[in-house]
N, CA, C and O atoms as a GROMACS GRO file, in nm:
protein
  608
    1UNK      N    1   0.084  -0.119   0.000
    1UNK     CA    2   0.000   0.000   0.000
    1UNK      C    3   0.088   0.125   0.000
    1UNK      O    4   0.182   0.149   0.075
    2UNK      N    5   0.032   0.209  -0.112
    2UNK     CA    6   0.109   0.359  -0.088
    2UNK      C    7   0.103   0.429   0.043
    2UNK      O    8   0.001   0.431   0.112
    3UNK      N    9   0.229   0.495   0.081
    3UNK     CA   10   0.218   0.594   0.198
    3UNK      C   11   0.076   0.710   0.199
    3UNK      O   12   0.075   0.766   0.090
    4UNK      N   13  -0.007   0.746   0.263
    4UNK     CA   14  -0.111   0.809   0.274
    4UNK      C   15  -0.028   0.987   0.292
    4UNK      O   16   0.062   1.014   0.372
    5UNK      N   17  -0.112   1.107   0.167
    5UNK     CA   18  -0.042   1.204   0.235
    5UNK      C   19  -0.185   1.274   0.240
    5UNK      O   20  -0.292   1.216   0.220
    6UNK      N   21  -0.167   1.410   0.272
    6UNK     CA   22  -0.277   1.516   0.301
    6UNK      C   23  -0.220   1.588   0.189
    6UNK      O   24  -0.099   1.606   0.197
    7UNK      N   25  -0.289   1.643   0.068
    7UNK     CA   26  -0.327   1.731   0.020
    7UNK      C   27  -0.395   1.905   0.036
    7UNK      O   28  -0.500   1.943  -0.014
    8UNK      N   29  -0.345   1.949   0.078
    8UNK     CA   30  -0.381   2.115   0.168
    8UNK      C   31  -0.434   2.160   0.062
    8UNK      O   32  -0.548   2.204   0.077
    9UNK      N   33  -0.368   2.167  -0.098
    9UNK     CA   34  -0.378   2.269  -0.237
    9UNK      C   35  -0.351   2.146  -0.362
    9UNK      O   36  -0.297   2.035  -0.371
   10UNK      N   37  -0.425   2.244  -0.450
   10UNK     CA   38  -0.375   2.212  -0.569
   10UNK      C   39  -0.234   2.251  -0.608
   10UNK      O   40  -0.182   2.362  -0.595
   11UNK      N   41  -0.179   2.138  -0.659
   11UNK     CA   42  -0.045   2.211  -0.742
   11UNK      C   43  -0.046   2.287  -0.886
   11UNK      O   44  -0.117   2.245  -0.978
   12UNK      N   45   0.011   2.365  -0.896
   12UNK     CA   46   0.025   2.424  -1.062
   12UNK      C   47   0.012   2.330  -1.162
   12UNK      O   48  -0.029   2.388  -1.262
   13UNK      N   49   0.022   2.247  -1.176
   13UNK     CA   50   0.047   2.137  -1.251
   13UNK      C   51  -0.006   2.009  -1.259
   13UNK      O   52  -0.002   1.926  -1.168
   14UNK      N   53  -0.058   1.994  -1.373
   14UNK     CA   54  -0.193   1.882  -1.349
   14UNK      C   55  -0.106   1.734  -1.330
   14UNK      O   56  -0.138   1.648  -1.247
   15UNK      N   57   0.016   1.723  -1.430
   15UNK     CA   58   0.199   1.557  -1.396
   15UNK      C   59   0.169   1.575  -1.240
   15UNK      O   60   0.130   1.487  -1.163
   16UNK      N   61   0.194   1.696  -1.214
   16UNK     CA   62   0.255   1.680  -1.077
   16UNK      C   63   0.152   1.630  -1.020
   16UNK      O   64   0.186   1.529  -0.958
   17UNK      N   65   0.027   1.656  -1.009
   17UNK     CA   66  -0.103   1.588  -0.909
   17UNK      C   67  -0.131   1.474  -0.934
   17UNK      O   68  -0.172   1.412  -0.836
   18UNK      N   69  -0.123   1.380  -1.093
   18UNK     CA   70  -0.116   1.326  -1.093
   18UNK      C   71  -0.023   1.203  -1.083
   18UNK      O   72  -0.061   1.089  -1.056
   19UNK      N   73   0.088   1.236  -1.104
   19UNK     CA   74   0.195   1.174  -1.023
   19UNK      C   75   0.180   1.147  -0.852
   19UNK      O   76   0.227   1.056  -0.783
   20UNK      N   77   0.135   1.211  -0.833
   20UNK     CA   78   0.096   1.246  -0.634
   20UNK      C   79  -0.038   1.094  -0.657
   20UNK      O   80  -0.041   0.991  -0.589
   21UNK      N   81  -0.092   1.116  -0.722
   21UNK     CA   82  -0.217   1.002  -0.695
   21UNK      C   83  -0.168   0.891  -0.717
   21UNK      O   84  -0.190   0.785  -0.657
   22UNK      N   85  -0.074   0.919  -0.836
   22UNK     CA   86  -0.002   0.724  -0.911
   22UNK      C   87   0.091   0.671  -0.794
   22UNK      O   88   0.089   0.550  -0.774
   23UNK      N   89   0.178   0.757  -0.711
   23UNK     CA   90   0.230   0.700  -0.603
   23UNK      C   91   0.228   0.687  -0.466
   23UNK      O   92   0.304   0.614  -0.403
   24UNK      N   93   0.119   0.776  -0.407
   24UNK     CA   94   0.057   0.777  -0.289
   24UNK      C   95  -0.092   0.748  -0.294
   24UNK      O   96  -0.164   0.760  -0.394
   25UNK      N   97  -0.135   0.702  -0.152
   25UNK     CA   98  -0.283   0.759  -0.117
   25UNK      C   99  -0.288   0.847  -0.079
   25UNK      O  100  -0.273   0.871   0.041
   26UNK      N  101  -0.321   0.967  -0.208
   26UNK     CA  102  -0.392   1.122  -0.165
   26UNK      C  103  -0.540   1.106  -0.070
   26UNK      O  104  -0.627   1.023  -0.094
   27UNK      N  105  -0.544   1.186   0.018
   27UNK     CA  106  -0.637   1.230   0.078
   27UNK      C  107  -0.627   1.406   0.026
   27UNK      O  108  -0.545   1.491   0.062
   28UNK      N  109  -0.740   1.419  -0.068
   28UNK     CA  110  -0.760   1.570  -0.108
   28UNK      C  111  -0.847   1.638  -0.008
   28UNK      O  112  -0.968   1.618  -0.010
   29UNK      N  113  -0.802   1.702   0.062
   29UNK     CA  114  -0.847   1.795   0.156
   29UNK      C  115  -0.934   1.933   0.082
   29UNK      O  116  -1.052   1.965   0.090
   30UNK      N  117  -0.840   1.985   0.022
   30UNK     CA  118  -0.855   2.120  -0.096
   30UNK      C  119  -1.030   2.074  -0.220
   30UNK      O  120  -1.111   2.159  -0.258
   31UNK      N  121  -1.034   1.946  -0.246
   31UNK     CA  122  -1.181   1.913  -0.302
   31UNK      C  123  -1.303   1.871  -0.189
   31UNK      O  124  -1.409   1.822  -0.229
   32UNK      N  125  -1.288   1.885  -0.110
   32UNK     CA  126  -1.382   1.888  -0.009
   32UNK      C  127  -1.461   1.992   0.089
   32UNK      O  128  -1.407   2.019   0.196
   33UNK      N  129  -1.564   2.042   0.062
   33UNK     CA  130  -1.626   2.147   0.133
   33UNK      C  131  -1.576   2.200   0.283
   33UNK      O  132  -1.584   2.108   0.364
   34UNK      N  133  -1.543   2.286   0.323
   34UNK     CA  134  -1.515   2.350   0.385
   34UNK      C  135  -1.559   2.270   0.549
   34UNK      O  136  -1.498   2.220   0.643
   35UNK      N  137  -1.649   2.287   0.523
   35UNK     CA  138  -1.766   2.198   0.622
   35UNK      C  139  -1.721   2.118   0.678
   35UNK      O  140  -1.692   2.116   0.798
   36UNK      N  141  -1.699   1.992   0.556
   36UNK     CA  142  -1.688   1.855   0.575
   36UNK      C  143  -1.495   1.844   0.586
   36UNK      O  144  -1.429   1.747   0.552
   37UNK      N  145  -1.463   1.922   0.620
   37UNK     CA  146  -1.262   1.926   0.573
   37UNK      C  147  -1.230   1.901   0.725
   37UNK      O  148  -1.121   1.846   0.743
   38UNK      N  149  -1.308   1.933   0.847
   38UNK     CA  150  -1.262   1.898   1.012
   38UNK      C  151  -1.276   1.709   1.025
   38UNK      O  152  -1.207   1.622   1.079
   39UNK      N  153  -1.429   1.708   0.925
   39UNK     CA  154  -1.417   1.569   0.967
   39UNK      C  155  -1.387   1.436   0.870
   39UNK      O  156  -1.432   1.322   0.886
   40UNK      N  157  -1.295   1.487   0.759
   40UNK     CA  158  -1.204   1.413   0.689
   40UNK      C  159  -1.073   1.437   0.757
   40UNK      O  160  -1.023   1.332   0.799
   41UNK      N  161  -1.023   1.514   0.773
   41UNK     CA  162  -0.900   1.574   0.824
   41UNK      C  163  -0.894   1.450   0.956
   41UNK      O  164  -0.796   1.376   0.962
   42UNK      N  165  -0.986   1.440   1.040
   42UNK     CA  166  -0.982   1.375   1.148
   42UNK      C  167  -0.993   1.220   1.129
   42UNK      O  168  -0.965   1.145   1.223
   43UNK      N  169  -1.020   1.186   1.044
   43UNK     CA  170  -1.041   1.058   0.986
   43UNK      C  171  -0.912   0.983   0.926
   43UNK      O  172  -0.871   0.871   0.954
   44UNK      N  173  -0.875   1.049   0.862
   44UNK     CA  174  -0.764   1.043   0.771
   44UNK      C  175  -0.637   1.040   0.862
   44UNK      O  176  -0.546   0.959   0.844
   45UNK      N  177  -0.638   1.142   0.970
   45UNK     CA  178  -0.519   1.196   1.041
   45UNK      C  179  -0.394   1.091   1.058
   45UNK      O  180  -0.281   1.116   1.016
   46UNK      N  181  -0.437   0.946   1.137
   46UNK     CA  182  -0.355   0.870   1.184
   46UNK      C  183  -0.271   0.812   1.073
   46UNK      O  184  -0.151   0.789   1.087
   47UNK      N  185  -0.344   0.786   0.951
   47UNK     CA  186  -0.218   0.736   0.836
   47UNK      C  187  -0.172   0.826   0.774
   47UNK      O  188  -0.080   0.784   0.704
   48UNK      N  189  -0.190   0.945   0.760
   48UNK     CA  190  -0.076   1.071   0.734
   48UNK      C  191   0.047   1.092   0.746
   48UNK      O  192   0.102   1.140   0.845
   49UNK      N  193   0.116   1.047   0.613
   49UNK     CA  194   0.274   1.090   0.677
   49UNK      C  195   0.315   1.205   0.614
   49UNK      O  196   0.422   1.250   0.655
   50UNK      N  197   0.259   1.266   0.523
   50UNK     CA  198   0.285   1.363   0.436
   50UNK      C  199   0.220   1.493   0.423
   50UNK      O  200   0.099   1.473   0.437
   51UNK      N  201   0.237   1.583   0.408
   51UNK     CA  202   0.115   1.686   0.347
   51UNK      C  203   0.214   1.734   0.205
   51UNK      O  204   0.334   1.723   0.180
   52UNK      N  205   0.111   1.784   0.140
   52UNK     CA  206   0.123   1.835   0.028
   52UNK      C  207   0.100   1.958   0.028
   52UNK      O  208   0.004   1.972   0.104
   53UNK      N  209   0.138   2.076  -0.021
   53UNK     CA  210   0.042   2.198  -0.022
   53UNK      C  211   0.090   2.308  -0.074
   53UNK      O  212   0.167   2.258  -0.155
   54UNK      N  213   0.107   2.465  -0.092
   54UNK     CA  214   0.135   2.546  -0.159
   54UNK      C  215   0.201   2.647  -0.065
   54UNK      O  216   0.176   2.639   0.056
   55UNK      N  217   0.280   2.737  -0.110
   55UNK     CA  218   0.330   2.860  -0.010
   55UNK      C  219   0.227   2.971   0.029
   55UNK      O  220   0.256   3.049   0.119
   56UNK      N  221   0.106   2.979  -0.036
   56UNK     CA  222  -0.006   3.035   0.003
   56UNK      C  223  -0.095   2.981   0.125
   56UNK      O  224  -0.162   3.044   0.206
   57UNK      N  225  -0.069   2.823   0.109
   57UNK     CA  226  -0.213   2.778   0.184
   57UNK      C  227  -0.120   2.730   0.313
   57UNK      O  228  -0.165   2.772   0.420
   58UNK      N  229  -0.018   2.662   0.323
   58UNK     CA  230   0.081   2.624   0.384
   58UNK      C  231   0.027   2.497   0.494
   58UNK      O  232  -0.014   2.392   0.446
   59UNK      N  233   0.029   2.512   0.605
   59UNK     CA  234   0.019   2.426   0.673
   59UNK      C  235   0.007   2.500   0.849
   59UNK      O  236   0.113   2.551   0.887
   60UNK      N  237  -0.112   2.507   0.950
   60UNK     CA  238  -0.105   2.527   1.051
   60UNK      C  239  -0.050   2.438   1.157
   60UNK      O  240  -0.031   2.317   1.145
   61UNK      N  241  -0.021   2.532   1.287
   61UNK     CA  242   0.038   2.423   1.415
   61UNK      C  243  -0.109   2.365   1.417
   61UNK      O  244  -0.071   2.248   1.410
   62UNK      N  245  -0.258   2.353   1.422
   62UNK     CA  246  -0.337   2.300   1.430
   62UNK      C  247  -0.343   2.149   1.385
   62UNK      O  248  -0.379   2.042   1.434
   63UNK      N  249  -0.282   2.203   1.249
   63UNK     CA  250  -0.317   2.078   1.165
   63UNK      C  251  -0.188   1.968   1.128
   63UNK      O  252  -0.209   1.863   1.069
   64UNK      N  253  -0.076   2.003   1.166
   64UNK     CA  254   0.027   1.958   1.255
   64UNK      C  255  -0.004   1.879   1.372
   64UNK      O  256   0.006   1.757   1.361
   65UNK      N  257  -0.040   1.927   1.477
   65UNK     CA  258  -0.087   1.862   1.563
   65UNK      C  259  -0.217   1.739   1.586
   65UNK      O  260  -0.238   1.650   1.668
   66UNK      N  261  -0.279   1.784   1.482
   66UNK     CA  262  -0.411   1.699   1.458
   66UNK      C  263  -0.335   1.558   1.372
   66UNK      O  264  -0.403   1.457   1.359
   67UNK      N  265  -0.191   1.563   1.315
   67UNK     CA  266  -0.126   1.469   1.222
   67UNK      C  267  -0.019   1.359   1.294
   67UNK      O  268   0.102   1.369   1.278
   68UNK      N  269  -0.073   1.270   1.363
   68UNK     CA  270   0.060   1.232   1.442
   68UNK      C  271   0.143   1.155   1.375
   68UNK      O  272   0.258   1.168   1.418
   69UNK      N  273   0.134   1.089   1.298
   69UNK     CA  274   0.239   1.008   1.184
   69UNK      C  275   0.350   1.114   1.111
   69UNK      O  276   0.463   1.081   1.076
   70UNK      N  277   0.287   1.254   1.097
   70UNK     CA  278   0.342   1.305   0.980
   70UNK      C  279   0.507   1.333   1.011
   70UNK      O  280   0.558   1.370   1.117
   71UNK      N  281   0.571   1.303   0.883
   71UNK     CA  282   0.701   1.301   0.837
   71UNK      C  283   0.750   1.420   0.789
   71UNK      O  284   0.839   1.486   0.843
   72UNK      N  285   0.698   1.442   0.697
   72UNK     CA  286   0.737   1.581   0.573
   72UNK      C  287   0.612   1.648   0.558
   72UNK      O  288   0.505   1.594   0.585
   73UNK      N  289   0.624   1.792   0.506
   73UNK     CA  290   0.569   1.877   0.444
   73UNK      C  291   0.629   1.924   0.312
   73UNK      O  292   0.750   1.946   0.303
   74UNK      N  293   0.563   1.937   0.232
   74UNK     CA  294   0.608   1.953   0.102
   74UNK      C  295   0.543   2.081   0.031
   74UNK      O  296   0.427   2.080  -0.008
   75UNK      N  297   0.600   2.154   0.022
   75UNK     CA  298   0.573   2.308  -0.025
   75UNK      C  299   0.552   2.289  -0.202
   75UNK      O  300   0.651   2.237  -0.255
   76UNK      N  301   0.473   2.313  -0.268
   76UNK     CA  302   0.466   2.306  -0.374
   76UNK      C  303   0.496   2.483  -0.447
   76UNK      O  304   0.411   2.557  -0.496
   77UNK      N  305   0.594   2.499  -0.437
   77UNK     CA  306   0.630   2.651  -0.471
   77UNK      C  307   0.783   2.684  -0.388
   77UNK      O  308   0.842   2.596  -0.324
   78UNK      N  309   0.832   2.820  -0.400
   78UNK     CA  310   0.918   2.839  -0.315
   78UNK      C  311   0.903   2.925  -0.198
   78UNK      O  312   0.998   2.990  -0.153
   79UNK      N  313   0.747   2.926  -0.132
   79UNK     CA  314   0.761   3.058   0.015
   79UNK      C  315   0.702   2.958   0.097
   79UNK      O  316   0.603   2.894   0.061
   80UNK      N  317   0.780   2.938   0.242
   80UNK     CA  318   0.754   2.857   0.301
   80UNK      C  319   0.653   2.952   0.415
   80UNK      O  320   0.595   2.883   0.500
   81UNK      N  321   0.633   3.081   0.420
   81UNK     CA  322   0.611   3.141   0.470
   81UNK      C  323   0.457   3.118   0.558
   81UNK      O  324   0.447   3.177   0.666
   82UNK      N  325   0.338   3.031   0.508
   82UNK     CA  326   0.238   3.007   0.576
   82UNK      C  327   0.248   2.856   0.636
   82UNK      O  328   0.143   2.800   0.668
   83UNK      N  329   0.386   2.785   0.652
   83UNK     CA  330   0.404   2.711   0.682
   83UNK      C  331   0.446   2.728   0.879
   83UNK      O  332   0.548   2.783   0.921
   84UNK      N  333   0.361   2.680   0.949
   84UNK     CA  334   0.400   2.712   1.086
   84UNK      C  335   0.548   2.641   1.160
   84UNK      O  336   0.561   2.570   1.260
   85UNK      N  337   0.614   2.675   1.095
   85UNK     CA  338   0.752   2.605   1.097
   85UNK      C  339   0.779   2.594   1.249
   85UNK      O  340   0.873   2.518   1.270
   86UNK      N  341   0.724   2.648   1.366
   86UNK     CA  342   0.773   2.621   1.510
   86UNK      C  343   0.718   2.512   1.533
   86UNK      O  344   0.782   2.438   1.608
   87UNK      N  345   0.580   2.460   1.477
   87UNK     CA  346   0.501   2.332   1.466
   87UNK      C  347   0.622   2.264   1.413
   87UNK      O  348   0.714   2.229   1.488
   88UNK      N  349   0.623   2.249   1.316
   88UNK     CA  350   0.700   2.114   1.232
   88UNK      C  351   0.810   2.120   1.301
   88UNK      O  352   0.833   2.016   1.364
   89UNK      N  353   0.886   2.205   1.312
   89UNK     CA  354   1.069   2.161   1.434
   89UNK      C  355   1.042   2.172   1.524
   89UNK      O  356   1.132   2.226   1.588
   90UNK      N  357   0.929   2.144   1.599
   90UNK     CA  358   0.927   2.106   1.786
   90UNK      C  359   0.923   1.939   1.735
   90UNK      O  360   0.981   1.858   1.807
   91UNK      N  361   0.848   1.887   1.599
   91UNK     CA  362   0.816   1.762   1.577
   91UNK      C  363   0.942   1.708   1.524
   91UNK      O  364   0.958   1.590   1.554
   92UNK      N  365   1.034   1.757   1.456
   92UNK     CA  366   1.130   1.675   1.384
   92UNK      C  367   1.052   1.670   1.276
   92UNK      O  368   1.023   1.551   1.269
   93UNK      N  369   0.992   1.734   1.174
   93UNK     CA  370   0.909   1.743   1.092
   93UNK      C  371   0.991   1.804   0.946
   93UNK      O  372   0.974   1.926   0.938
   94UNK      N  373   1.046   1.766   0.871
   94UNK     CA  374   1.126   1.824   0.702
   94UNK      C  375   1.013   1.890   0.692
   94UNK      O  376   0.908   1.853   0.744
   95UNK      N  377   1.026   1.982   0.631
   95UNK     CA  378   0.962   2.122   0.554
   95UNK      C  379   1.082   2.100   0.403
   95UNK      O  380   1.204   2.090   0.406
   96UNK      N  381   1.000   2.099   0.298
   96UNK     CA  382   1.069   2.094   0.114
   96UNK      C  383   0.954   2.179   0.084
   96UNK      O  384   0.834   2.174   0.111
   97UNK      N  385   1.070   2.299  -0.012
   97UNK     CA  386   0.965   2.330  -0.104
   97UNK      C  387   1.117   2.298  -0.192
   97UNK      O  388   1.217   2.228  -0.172
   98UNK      N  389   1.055   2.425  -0.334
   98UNK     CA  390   1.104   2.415  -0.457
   98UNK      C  391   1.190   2.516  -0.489
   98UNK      O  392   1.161   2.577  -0.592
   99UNK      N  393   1.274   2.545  -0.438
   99UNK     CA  394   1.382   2.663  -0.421
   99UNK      C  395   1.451   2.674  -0.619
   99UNK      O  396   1.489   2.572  -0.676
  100UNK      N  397   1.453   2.802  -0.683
  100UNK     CA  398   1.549   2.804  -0.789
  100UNK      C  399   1.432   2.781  -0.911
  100UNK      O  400   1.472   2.813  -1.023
  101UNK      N  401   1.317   2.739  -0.905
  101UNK     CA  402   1.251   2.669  -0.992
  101UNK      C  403   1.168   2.859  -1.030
  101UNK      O  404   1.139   2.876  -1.148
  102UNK      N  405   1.153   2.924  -0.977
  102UNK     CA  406   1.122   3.063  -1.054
  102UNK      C  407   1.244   3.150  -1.120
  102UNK      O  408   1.224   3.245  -1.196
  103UNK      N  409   1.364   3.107  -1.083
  103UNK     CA  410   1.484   3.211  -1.057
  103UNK      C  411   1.491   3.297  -1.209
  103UNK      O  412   1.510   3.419  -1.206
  104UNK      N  413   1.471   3.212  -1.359
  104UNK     CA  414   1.454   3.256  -1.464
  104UNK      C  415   1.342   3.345  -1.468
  104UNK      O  416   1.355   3.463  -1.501
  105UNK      N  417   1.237   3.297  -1.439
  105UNK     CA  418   1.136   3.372  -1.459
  105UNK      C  419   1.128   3.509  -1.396
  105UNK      O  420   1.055   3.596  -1.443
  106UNK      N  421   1.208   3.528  -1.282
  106UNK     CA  422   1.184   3.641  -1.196
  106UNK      C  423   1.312   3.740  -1.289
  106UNK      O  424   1.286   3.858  -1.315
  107UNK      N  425   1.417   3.694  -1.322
  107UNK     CA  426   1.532   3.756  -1.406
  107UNK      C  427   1.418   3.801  -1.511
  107UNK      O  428   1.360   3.909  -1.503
  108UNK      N  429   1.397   3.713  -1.601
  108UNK     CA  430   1.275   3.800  -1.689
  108UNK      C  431   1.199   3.899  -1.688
  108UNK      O  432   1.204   3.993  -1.768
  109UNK      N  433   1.112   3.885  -1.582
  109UNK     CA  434   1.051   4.025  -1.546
  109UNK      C  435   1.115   4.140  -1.525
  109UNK      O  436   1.080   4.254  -1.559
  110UNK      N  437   1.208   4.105  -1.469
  110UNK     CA  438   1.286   4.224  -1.411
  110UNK      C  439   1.312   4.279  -1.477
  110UNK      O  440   1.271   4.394  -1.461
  111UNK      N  441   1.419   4.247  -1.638
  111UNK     CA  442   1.440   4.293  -1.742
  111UNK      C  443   1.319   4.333  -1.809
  111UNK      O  444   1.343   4.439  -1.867
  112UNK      N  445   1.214   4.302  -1.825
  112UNK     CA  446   1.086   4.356  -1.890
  112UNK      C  447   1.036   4.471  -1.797
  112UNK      O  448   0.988   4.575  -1.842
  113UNK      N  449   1.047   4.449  -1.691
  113UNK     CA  450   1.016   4.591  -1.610
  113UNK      C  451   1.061   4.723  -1.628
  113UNK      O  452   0.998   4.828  -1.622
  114UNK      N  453   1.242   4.692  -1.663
  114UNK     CA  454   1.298   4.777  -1.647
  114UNK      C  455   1.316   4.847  -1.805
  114UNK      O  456   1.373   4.952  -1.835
  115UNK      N  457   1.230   4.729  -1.915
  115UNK     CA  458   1.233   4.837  -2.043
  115UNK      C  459   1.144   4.861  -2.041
  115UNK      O  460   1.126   4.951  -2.123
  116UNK      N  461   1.003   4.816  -1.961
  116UNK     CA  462   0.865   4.892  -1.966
  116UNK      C  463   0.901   5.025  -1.886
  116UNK      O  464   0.872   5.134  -1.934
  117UNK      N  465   0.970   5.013  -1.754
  117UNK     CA  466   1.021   5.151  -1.699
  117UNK      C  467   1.064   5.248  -1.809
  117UNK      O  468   0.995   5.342  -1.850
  118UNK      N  469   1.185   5.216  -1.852
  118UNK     CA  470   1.278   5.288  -1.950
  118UNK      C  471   1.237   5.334  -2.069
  118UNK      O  472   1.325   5.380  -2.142
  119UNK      N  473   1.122   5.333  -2.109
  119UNK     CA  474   1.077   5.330  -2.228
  119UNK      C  475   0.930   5.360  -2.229
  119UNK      O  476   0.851   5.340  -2.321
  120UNK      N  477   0.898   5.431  -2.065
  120UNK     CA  478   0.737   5.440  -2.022
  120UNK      C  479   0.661   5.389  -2.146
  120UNK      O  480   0.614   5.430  -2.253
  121UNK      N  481   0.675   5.277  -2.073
  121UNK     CA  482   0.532   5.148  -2.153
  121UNK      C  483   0.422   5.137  -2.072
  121UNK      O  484   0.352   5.045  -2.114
  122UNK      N  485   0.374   5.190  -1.973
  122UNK     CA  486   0.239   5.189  -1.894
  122UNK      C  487   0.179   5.318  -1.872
  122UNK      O  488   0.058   5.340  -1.858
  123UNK      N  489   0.299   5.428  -1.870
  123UNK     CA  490   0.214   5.597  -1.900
  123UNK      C  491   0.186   5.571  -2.068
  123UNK      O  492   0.078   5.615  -2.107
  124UNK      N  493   0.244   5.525  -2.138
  124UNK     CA  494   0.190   5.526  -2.310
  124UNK      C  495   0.094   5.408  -2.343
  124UNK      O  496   0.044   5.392  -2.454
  125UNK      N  497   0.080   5.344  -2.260
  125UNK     CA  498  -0.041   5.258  -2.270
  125UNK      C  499  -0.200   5.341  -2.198
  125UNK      O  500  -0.314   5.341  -2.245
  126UNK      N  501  -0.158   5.392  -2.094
  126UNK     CA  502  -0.271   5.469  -2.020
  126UNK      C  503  -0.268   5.586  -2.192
  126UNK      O  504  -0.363   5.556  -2.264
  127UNK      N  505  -0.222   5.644  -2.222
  127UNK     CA  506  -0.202   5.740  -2.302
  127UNK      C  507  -0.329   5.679  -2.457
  127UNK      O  508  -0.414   5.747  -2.513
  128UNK      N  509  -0.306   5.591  -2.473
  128UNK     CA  510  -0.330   5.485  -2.602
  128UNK      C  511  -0.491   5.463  -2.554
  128UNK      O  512  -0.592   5.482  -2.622
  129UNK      N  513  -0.481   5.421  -2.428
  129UNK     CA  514  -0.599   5.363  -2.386
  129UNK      C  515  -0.703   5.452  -2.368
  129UNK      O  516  -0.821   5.418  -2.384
  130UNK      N  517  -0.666   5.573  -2.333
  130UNK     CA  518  -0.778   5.669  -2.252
  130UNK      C  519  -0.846   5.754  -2.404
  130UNK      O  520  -0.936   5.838  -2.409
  131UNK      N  521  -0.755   5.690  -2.527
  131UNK     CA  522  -0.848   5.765  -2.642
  131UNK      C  523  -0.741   5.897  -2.695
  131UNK      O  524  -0.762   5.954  -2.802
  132UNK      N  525  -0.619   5.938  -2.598
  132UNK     CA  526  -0.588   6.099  -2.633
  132UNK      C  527  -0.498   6.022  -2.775
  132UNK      O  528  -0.513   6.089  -2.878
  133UNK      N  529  -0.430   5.925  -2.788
  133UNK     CA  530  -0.388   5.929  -2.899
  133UNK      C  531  -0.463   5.919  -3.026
  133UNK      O  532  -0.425   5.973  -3.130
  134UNK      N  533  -0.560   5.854  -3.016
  134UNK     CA  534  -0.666   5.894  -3.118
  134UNK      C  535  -0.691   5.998  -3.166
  134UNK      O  536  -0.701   6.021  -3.286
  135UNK      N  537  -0.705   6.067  -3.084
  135UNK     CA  538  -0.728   6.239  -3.075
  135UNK      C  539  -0.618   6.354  -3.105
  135UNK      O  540  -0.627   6.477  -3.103
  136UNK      N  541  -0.497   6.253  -3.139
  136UNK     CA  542  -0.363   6.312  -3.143
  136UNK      C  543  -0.360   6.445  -3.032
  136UNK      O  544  -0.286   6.541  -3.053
  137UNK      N  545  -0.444   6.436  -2.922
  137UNK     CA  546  -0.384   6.510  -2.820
  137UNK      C  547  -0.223   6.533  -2.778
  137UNK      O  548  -0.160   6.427  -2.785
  138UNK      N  549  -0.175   6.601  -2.754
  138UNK     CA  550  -0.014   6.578  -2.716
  138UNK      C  551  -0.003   6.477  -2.597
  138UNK      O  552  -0.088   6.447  -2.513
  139UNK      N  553   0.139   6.427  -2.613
  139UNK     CA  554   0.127   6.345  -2.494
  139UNK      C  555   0.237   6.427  -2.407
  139UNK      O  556   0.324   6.509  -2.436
  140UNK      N  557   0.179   6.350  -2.251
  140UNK     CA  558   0.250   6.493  -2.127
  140UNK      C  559   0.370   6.363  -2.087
  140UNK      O  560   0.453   6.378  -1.997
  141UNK      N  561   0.358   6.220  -2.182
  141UNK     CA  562   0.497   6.170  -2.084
  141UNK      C  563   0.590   6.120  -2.169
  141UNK      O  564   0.633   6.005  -2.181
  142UNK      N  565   0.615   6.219  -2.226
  142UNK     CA  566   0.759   6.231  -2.286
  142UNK      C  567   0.894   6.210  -2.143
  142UNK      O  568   0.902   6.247  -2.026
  143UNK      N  569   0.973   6.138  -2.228
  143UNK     CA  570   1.117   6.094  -2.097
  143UNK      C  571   1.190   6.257  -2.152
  143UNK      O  572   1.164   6.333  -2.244
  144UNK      N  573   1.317   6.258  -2.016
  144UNK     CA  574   1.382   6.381  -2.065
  144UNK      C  575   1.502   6.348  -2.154
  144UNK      O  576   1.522   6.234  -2.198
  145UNK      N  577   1.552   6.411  -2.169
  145UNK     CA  578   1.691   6.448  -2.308
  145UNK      C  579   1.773   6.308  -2.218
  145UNK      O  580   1.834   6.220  -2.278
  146UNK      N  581   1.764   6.311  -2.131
  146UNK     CA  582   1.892   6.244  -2.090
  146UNK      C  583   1.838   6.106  -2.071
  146UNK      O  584   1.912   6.014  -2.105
  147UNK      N  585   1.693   6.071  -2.009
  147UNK     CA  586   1.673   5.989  -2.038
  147UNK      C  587   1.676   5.858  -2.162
  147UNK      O  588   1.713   5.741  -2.157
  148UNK      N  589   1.619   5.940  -2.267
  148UNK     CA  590   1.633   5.930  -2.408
  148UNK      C  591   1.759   5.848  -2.468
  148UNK      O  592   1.776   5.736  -2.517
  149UNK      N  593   1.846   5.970  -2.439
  149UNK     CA  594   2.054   5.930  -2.472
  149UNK      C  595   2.086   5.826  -2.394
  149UNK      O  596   2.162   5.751  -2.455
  150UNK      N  597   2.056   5.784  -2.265
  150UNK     CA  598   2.115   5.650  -2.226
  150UNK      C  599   2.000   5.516  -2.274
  150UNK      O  600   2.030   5.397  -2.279
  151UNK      N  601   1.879   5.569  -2.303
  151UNK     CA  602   1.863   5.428  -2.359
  151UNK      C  603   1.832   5.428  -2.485
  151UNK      O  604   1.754   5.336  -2.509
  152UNK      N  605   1.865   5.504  -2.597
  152UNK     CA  606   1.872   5.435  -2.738
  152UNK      C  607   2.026   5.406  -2.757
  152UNK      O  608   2.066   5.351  -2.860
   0.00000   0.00000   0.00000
């Protein structure tokens, strides 16, 4: 029999959830009414060695404590931040998430920020949008001289 985990969230990724079902017994917490989530949660609790869950939804000392088997927590993202981490290390409890797995993507933006900055792409979109270029109104967000010279 597969190890039993708790499910807190959906993951981004439909492999990844399903991978989670092909090698464990998921208990989905996250598809179950609100209502009915105290008394699955309580049902389920004792073969729990796992949770699953997201850096949004994370994991309480409640529900920690309600888990006495549990082993790991598994962050599906990289902010461990709603994770009650004084819960899990009073237990001897691993906390994993996914560290490095945005690092491109966040370099990306940044560079797109900084030519939407450099190149006011959101005052000339408000500009575009509100109709004045239609109207060939003048536009008031012109960059200055110097702006200009360091980025063409």
């Amino acid at each position: 029999m597969n190890p039993a985990i708790l499910v807190l969230a959906a993951g981004s990724l439909a492999q990844v959830m399903a991978r989670l079902d092909h090698e464990f017994t998921c208990h989905h917490l996250w598809r179950v009414a609100a209502p009915q989530q105290d008394s699955l949660l309580r049902q389920v609790a004792p073969e729990v060695r796992g949770v699953f869950t997201t850096g949004t939804v994370g994991i309480t000392a409640a529900q920690v404590e309600l888990l006495p088997a549990l082993e790991i927590v598994v962050v599906h993202g990289i902010g461990v931040d709603a994770v009650d981490l004084d819960a899990t290390r009073l237990r001897g409890i691993k906390v994993t998430n996914t560290p490095g797995v945005l690092t491109d993507d966040v370099a990306d933006l940044a560079l797109a920020l900084l030519l939407a900055s450099g190149r006011r792409l959101p005052a000339m979109d408000r500009y575009v949008r509100s109709g004045a270029w239609k109207a060939k109104a003048p536009s008031t967000f012109r960059s200055s001289t110097s702006t200009r010279r360091c980025l063409t």
